[in-house]
DOVEX-271489 format. One record per residue (C-alpha): residue in one letter; x, y, z. Coordinates in steps of 0.2 Angstrom, whole numbers, padded with zeros to 4 digits, always signed. Example, Ala and Ser with C-alpha at 12.3 -4.5 7.8 and 13.67 -1.06 7.14 Angstrom:
2
a+0062-0022+0039;s+0068-0005+0036;
END
This chain:
417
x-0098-0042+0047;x-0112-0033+0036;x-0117-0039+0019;x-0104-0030+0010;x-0087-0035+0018;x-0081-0038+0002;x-0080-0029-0014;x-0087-0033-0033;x-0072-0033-0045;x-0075-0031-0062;x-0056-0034-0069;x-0053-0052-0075;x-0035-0048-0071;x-0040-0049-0051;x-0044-0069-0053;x-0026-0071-0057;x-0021-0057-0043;x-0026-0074-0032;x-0014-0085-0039;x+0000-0074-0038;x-0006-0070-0019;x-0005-0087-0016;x+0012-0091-0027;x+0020-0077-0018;x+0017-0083+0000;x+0023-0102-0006;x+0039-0095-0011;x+0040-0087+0006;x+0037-0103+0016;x+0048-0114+0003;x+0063-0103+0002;x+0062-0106+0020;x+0063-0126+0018;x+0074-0125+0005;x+0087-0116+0014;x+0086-0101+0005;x+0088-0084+0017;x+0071-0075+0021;x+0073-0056+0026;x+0058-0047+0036;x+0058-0029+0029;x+0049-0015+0029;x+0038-0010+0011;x+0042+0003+0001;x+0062+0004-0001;x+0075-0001-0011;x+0079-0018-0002;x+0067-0026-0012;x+0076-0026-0028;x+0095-0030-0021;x+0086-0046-0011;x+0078-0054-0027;x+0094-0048-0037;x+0103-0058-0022;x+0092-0077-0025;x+0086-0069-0006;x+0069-0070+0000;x+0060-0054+0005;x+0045-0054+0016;x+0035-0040+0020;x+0027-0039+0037;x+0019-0024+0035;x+0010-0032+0019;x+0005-0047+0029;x-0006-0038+0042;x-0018-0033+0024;x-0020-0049+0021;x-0025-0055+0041;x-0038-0041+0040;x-0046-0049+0024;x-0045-0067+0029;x-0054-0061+0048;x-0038-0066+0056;x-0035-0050+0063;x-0046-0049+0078;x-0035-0064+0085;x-0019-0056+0083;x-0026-0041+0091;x-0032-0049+0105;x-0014-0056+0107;x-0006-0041+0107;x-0019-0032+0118;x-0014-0045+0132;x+0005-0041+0132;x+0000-0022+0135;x-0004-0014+0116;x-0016-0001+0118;x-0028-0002+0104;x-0025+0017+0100;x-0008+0011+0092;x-0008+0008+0074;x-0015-0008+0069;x-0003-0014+0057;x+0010-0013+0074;x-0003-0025+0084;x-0007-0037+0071;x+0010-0039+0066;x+0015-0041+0085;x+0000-0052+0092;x+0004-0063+0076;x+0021-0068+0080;x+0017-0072+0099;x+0002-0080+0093;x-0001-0089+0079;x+0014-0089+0070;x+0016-0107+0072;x-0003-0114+0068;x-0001-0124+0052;x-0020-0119+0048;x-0015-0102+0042;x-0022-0094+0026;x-0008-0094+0013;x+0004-0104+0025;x+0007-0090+0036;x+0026-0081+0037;x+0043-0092+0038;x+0053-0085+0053;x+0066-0072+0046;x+0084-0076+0045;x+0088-0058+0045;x+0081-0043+0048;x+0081-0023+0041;x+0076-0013+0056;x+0071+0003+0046;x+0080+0020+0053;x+0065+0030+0045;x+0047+0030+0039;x+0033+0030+0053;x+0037+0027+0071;x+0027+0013+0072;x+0036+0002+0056;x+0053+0005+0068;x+0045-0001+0082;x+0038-0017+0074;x+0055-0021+0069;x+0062-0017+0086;x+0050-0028+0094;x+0052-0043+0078;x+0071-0040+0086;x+0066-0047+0104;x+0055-0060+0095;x+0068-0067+0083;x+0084-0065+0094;x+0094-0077+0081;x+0090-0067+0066;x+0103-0056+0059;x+0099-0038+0063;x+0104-0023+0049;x+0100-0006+0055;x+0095+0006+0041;x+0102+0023+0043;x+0091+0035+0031;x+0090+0054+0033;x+0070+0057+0036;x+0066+0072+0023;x+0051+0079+0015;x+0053+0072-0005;x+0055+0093-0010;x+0068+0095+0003;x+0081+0078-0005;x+0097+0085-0009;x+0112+0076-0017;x+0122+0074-0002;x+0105+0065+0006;x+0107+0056-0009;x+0124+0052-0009;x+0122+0045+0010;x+0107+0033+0006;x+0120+0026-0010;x+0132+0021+0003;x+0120+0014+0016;x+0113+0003+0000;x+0131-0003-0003;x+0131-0005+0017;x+0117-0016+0015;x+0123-0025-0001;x+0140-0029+0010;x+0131-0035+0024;x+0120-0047+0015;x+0136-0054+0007;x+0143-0058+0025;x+0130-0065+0031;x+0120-0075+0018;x+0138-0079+0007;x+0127-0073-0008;x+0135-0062-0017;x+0128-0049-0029;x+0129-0050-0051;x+0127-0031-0054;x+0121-0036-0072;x+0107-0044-0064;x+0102-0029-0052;x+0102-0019-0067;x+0089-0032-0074;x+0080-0032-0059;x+0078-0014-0059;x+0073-0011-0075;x+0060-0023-0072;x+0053-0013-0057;x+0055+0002-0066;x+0043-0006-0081;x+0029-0012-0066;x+0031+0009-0062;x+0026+0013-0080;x+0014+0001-0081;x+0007+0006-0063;x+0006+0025-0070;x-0002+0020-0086;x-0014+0011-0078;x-0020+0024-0065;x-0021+0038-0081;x-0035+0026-0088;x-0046+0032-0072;x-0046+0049-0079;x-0058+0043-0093;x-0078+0044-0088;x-0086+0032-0085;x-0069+0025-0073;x-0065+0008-0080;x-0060+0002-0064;x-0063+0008-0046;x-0053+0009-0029;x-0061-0007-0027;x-0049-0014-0037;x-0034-0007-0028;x-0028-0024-0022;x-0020-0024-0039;x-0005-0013-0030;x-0002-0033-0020;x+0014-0035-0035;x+0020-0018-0030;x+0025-0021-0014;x+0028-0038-0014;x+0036-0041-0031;x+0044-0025-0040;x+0061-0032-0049;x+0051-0050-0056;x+0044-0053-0073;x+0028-0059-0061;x+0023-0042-0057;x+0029-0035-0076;x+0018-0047-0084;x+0003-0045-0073;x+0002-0026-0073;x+0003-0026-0093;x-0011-0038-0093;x-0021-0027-0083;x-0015-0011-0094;x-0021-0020-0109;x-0038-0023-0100;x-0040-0007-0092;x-0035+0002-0108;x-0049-0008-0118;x-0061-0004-0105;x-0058+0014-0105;x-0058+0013-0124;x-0076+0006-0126;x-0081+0017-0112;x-0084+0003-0103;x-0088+0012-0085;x-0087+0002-0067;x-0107+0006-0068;x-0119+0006-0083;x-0123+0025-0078;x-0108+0034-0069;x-0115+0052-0060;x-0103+0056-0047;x-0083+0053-0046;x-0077+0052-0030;x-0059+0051-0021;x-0054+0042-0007;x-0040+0049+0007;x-0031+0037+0016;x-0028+0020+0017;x-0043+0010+0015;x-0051-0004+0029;x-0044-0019+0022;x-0057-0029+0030;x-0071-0021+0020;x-0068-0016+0004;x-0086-0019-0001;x-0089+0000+0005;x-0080+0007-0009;x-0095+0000-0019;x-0108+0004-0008;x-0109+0022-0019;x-0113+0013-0033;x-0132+0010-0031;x-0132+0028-0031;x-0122+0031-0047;x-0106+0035-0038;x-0089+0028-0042;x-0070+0029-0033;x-0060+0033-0046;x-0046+0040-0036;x-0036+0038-0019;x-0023+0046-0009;x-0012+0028-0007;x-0012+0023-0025;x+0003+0039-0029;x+0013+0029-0018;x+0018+0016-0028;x+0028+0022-0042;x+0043+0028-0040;x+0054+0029-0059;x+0069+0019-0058;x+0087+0020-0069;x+0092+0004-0073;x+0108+0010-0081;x+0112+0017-0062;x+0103+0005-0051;x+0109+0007-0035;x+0109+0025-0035;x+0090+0025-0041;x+0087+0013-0025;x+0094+0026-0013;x+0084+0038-0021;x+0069+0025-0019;x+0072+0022-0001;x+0073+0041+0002;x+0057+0044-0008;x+0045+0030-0002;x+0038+0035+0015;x+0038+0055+0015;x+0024+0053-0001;x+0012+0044+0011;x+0016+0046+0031;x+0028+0059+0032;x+0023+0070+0023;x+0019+0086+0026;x+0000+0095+0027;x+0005+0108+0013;x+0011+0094+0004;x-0005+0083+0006;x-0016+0096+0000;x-0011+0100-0017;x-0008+0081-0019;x-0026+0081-0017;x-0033+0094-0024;x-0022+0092-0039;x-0031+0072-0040;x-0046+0080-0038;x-0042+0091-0055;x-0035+0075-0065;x-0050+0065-0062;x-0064+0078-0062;x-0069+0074-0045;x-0086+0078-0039;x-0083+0072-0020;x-0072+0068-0007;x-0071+0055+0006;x-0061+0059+0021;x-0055+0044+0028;x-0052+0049+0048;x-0042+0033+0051;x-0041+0029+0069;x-0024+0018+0063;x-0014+0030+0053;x-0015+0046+0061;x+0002+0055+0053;x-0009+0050+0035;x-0024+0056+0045;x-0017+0073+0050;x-0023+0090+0038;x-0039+0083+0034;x-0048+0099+0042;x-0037+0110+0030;x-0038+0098+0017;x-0057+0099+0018;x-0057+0116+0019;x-0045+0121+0005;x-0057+0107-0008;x-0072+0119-0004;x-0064+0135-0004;x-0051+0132-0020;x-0062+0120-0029;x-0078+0119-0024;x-0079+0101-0019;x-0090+0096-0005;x-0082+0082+0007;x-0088+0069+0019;x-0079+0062+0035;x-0077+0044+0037;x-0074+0038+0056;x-0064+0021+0054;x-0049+0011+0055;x-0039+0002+0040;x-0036-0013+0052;x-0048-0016+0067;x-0067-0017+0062;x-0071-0011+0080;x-0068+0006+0075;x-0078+0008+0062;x-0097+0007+0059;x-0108+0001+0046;x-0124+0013+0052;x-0115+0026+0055;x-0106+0023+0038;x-0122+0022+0028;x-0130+0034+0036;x-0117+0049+0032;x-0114+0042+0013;x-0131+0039+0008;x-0134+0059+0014;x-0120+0065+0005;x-0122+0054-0011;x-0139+0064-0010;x-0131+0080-0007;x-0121+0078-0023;x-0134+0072-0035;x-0144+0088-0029;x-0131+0098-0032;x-0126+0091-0049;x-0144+0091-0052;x-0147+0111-0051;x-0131+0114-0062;x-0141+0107-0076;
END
């Protein structure tokens, strides 16, 4: 690994994104000890806030696979997978999660403690194929683990009508009634209202904080953007409430004393797709240069508003929403998302992250590229990479393509004035 695997934070707030990191994943393995159930779900859905609502435990293995990447646990897992048959052009969330679970699962010496085995399981009905077929393959893995199968229409988020609506309120309640049977938890609707409005607040504190990155200089960069960790693990605690407002208040000062990622901010970029979570020290590789990344497609994907007053409704909604505003959505759709970013935070350039790991994300880029030039004037640059396995991507080739456009835009910017 090159001499930038990992990425300068400037946020105090991210030394305390540790702890919580480390808190969460004790809870995991404790609720496990203590008897308590622990669920493997997928992120992004409405589950999350009737589990914690319930005294359940979710775990997200999805989220896990992240975190394997940045502690260089990945290549192991891989390697597992790789000898039962994966092909390493399958998404690489699906192999690490699956080498990880017939590998390593058991090893005591894991970073953070690793994942308790799940008591139950929600084997998703929608979202990317390959989230349904982790879960299908978690099934044959953990053969004693209760099984609920989520039953979601999959639509595009313009095309949600009430009657999808109406069927995602009844699968929650499905959900809610099967957790009951087999956990003997039942469910306090006053406290699912609470839990709600608290994820609702971590939304508005989420959307708050991402408007600061419209100021120049950006008082924080996608470098930063491990931040979103309470959003997927923690919507519905005060945990992830009281974090976020900290770093609102810290983010909003920043902004206020122009207090820019860099002492001389030239060039805003914007980052499409997810990013390699094994090295986010590329996001400040622009910097020496006077460029920042003050905006990113996967950010928008984690706030969804939330009505506490009618929680279970708003999770259905949730459930529906979540997935088609990243990986299934559709090209038309991605391209105003982006060039509507790219309005908001007066972007100069764009990063096109080709992601060998996430192709439905990865899909429209070509269009995408070509309506930035054409609508906006917006040069962009292809990145060749993977937001899982390092072997995909390349440090030379990297430098060597962002140093020329970096130059390219600083020429450009130049000759305007």
């Amino acid at each position: 690994m090159s001499e930038i695997s990992k990425s300068n934070k400037r946020l105090k707030a991210a030394k305390k994104l540790n702890r919580i990191i480390l808190d969460y994943y004790t809870e995991c393995g404790n609720a496990k000890k203590q008897g308590r159930p622990v669920g493997w779900m997928p992120p992004m859905n409405g589950a999350i806030e009737i589990f914690y609502a319930m005294d359940l435990q979710p775990v997200f293995p999805e989220n896990w696979s992240p975190v394997c990447a940045a502690f260089g646990l990945a290549p192991k897992n891989f390697a597992v997978a790789e000898d039962m048959g994966y092909s390493r052009d399958l998404c690489g969330y699906l192999r690490n999660i699956i080498g990880y679970v017939n590998g390593p699962i058991d090893d005591p010496d894991t970073p953070l403690g690793g994942l308790p085995e799940p008591d139950i399981l929600l084997s998703p009905g929608g979202g990317c194929v390959p989230v349904m077929k982790i879960f299908h393959a978690l099934e044959r893995r953990f053969p004693d683990a209760k099984v609920f199968y989520a039953d979601l229409p999959q639509v595009a988020v313009e095309d949600i009508r009430d009657y999808h609506i109406d069927y995602a309120e009844d699968e929650m309640k499905r959900l809610i009634s099967f957790l009951t049977e087999t956990t003997g938890h039942e469910l306090d609707e006053d406290r699912l209202r609470e839990t709600v409005a608290l994820s609702d607040k971590a939304c508005a504190l989420w959307d708050e904080i991402m408007s600061f990155r419209r100021f120049v200089p950006a008082p924080f960069s996608a470098a930063e953007i491990g931040i979103m960790f309470v959003m997927v693990t923690r919507q519905g605690t005060r945990i992830a409430v009281d974090f976020l407002q900290e770093v609102a208040d810290e983010v909003r000062a920043r902004a206020e004393s122009k207090t820019g990622v860099i002492e001389d901010e030239k060039v805003r970029l914007f980052w499409d797709n997810i990013p390699p979570w094994y090295h986010m020290g590329i996001f400040n590789y622009f910097e020496k240069k006077g460029g920042v990344v003050v905006a990113e497609t996967y950010s928008a994907a984690w706030s969804l508003r939330l009505d506490p007053e009618n929680p279970i409704r708003s999770l259905a909604v949730k459930s529906l929403m979540s997935y088609p505003m990243v990986s299934c959505v559709s090209i038309e759709k991605r391209k105003e998302m982006v060039l509507k970013a790219c309005r908001d935070y007066k972007i100069n350039g764009v990063i096109l992250h080709r992601n060998r790991s996430c192709v439905p994300i990865t899909l429209g880029q070509m269009a995408i590229k070509e309506a930035l030039e054409k609508e906006l004037g917006i040069p962009s640059l292809i990145i060749d990479g993977d937001h899982m396995d390092a072997r995909n991507f390349s440090m030379a080739q990297f430098q060597a393509r962002a140093d020329a456009f970096m130059e390219m835009l600083l020429d450009g910017k130049e000759g305007l004035q």
